[in-house]
N, C-alpha and C positions, 0 to 999 in steps of 0.2 A: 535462420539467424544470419545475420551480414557479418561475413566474415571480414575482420580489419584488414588493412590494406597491409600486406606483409614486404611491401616495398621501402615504407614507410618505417624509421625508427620506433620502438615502443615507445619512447617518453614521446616523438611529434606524436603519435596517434591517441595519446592520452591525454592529451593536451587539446587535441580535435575534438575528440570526446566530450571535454571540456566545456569547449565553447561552443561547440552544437548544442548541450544540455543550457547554456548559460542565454542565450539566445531560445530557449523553448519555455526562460521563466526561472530555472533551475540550479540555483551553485551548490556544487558537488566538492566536498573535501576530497585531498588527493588520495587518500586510501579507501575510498570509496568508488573513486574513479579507476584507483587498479583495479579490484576486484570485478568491477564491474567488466571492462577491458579484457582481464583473461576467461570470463565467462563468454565473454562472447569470442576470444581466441581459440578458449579450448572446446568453446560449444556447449557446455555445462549447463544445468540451470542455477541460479544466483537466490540463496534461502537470504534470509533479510529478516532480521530481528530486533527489536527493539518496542521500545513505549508506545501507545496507540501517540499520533502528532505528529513525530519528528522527523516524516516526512518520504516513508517508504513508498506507499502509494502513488504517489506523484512522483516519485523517480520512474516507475513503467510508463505513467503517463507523458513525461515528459522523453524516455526514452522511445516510445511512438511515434511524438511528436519531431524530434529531432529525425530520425529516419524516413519520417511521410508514410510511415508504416501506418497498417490498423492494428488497435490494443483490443485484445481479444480477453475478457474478466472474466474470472469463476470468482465469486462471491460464493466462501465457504461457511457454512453452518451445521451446527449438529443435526444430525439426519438426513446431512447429503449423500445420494445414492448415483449411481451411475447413470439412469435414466437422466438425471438433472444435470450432471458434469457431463456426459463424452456420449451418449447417443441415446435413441429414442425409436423405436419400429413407430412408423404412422400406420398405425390400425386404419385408420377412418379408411385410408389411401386402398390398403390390400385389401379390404372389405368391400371395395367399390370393385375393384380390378377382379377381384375372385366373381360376383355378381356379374357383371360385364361378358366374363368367359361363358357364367353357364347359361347366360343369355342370347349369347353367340349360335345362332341356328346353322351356322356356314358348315358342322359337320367338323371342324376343327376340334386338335385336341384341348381336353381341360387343362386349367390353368394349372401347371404342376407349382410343389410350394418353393423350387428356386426361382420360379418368375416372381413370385412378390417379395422372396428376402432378398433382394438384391440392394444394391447400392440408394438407386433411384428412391427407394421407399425408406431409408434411411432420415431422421430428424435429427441435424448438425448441433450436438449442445456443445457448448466453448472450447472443451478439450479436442473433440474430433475436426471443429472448423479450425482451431489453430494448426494444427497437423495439416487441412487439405488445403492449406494456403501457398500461392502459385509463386508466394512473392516473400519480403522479408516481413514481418509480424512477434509482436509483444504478447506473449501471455502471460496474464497477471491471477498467479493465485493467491489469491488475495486473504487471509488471515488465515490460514491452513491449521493454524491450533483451534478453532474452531467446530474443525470436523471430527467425525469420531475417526478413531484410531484406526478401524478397520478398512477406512476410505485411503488413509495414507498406504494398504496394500496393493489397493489396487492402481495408484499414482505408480506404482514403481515402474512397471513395464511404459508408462509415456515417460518418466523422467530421462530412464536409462537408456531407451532407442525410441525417442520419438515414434511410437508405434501404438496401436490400438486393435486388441485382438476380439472381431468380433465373432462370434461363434458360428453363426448363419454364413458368413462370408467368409472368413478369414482374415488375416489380419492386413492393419490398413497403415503403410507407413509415411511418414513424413516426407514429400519432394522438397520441401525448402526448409530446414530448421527452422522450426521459433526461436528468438531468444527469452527464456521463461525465469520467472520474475517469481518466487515464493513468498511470501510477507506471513511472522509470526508477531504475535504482540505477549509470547512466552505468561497464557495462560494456562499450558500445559506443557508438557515434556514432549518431543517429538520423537517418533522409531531411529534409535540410529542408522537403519534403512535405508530412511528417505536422507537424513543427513548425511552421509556417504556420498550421495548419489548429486551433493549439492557442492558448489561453493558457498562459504562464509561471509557474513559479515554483521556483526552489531553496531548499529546506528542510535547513537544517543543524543541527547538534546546539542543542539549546537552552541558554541563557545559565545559570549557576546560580542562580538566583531561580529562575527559569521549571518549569526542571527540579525543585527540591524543591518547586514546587507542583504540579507534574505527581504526582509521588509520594503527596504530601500528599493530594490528592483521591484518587487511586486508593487508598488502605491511611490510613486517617483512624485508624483503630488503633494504628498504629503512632506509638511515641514520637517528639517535634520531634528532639530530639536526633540519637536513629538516624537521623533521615532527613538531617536535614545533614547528618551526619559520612560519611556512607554516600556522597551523593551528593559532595559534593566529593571524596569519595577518588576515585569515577568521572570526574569532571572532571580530578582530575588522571593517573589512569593514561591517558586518551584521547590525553594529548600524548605519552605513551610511543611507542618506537617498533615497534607491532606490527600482527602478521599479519590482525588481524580486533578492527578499534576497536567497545567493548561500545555497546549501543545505550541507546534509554532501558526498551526491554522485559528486559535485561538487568541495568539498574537495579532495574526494579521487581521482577525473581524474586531478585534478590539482598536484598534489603531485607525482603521475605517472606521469605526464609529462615532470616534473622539476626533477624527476628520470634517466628518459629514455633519460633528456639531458646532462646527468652528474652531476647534481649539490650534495653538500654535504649540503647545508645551504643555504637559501633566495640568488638570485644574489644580489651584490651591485650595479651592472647595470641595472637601471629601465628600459629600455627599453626591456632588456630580461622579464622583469617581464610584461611589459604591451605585449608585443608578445604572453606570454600564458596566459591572462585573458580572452580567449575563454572560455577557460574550465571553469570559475566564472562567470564571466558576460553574461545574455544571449539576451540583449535589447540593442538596438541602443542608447539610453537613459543614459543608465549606463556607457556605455561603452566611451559616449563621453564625462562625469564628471569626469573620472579618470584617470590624467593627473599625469604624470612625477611626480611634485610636489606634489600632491595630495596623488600619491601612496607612495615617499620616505615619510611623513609624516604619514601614516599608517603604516607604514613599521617599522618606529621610535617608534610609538604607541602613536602619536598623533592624534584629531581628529582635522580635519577640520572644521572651523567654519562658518556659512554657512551664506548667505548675509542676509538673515532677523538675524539673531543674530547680527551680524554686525553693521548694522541698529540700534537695540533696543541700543546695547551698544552707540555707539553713539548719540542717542537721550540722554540718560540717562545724557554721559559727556557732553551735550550739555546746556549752561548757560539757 
């Protein structure tokens, strides 16, 4: 992990921070910019929670990217086992080298088995090459509510000392800290374990300012216009009530889209508009509640009102 320049004020260095991430693509709210800043002060790893979108992910990517570091991903899913996260014995390797020994006529001794558990015969999976990195490095575990619970026990000894205990060898620890990067999209409850052992922070949809400068940097191309009107439409279908709320990557292939079709500002023809709510809408569900009307009324920056409200009011006028 690159430890911040302690000559350096807290506020200049997070302000550095800043504009490295802003310059890799990236604008970081300032309590997001602390957090991130005493993780990498205090050496920690940095848990990150929030809605699939709003843009965890590409903070480690862009946090790589500002440093010239390499990002080092564990993509977590139910049924990841060790073999898959943090090391692998190469059979194929010690199977060759054991054959080789007893082939050896020279009268030499047999292959004893610390000559093939050694380091050398080891297969580097993300966990153990982030640790044997010479240099500074991202590691991004990337949706960690994902894995089963039992996988978050064995995360604790790399969280807590950068350390990986292998049995054959012994344990293998970190010359250069990662800075490591957890990403939850709070499908499940996490051990408080691992949350001890983490810095905080929940990351939620960005305010509208935020978000049309998010856009604005990434598609500088693209007309001011389309990007407001585009984005506020996205801030308001968000409070609708659906199956899979669009993110801001969902913003920005929508906004390209309605680019690359010519547009300078929202169509007034909904049907152009419902043509590209591929790019927003990702469920069969969503996609069949946003209807013509529905959408010119978002569009307007009204909200639809929805039949149990409808309902109440009614009862309410009802003698």
């Amino acid at each position: 992990m690159t430890a911040p320049d302690l000559s350096a004020s807290p506020a200049n260095q997070e302000r550095v921070l800043r504009e490295r991430l802003q310059r890799s693509g990236y604008l970081i709210d300032p309590d997001l910019a602390t957090t991130v800043w005493l993780a990498s002060a205090l050496q920690r790893p940095l848990l990150i929670e929030g809605d699939a979108g709003v843009g965890k992910t590409a903070l480690a990517t862009a946090l790589a990217q500002s440093q010239n570091a390499p990002l080092v991903r564990l993509q977590c899913f139910e049924g990841l086992d060790l073999a898959q996260a943090a090391y692998e014995w190469n059979y194929g390797r010690q199977l060759m080298s054991i054959r080789l020994g007893e082939s050896d006529n020279s009268g030499s001794e047999k292959v004893r088995e610390s000559d093939v558990f050694s380091r050398e015969f080891l297969l580097e999976r993300p966990l153990l090459r982030a640790i044997s990195q010479t240099g500074p490095c991202v590691l991004l575990i990337d949706e960690i509510d994902r894995a089963d619970e039992a996988f978050e026990a064995f995360l604790l000894e790399v969280l807590a000392d950068y350390q990986i205990t292998v049995p054959e060898i012994g344990t293998i620890r970190a010359t250069h800290i990662p800075q490591v990067i957890l990403t939850s999209n709070g499908t499940r409850e996490l051990s408080d374990a691992l949350r001890r052992r983490c810095l905080y922070h929940y990351l939620d949809y960005p305010t509208l300012s935020r978000e049309i400068a998010i856009v604005k940097t990434a598609m500088p191309e693209a007309d001011t216009r389309l990007v407001e009107d585009a984005v506020q439409f996205v801030q308001r279908l968000r409070k609708e009530d659906l199956a899979k709320i669009p993110g801001i990557a969902e913003t920005l292939d929508w906004v390209c889209a309605l680019f690359q079709l010519g547009h300078h500002s929202l169509p007034e023809d909904m049907s152009t508009v419902l043509g590209t709510l591929g790019c927003l809408l990702k469920t069969r569900e969503d996609r069949f509640v946003m209807g013509s009307d529905r959408l010119r009324q978002l569009v307007e920056g009204r909200r639809t009102v929805g039949v149990a409200e409808n309902s109440a009011e009614q009862a309410k006028a009802a003698p």
